[in-house]
C-alpha positions, 0 to 999 in steps of 0.5 A: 500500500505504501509503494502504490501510495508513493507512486500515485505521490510521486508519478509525473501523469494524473494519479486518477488516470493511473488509478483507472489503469489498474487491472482491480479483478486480477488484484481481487483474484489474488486478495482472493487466493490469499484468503483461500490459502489462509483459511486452508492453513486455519483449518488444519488440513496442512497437517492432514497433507503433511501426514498423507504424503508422507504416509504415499512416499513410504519415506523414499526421497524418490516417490516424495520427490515425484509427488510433491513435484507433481502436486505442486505442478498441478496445484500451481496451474490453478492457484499462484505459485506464490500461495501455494508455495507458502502453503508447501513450505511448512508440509515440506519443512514438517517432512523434513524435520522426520527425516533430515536427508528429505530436506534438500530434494524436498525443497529443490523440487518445490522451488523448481515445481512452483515456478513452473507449475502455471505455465499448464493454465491461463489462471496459473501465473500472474503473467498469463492473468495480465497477458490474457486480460491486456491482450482482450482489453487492448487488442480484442483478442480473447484466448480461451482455456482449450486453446492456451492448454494445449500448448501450456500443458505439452510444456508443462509436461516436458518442464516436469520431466526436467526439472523433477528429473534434475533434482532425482539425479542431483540427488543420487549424485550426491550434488544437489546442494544441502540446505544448512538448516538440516545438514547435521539433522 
């Protein structure tokens, strides 16, 4: 607020044509998802997704690696990396306080899955939601759901492949590199 309200101050054009300018549905959205994620964590149900995965990956580094990067794909194509990499981190740091050798795949994969993870849908990054907006307000141009998936999920899909797989090898090689946190258990 302090930003927005010293660049209104500060601009050297019309603070009500500025105004006018903001996209107010994409910054509702977000405020939305904000309160979405905070309800989530009010409620419990981290634990209950800290408790499951662990409970799906069997303690293996591998399947933890694979679910949590392929969850967090999936769930960063619908809500912002942002949210859900927040609402990641006290499940992945819970899992790695039970085991200290998951602690370096575990967060390496959410880092690279959570970047990743909105290029699959319009809605999944705060890019494509300003893109999208500002190629229909300004050019009349209006992409829909089928046509941006098509190319975002074949991404999205050879993205996973990459980048789940850099962290599995890195790993096995012994080079991925340790978070200090957890490096003496």
């Amino acid at each position: 607020m302090v930003g927005g309200m010293a660049a209104l101050m500060f601009c050297a054009g019309d603070p009500e044509h500025a105004i006018k300018k903001v996209k107010w549905t994409v910054i509702l959205f977000f405020v939305g998802l904000f309160v979405i994620i905070g309800c989530v964590k009010a409620t419990g149900l981290l634990q209950v997704t800290a408790d499951t995965l662990v409970s799906l990956g069997g303690g293996s580094s591998t399947v933890l690696t694979l679910i949590i990067g392929l969850f967090v794909m999936a769930t960063s194509g619908f809500v912002d990396n942002i949210p859900v990499t927040a609402t990641m981190l006290p499940i992945v740091d819970k899992i790695a306080q039970g085991d200290p050798s998951l602690a370096a795949p575990l967060f390496w994969v959410l880092v690279g899955a959570s970047n990743l993870g909105g290029n699959g849908t319009p809605i999944g990054s705060v890019s494509s939601v300003v893109a999208l907006h500002a190629l229909e307000t300004d050019r009349g141009e209006k992409v829909g759901w089928g046509e941006f998936m098509k190319a975002g999920m074949l991404i999205l899909a050879f993205q996973a492949v990459l980048v789940i797989g850099y962290v599995l090898i890195m790993n096995w090689l012994g080079l991925l590199p340790q978070l200090p946190k957890y490096a003496g258990g």
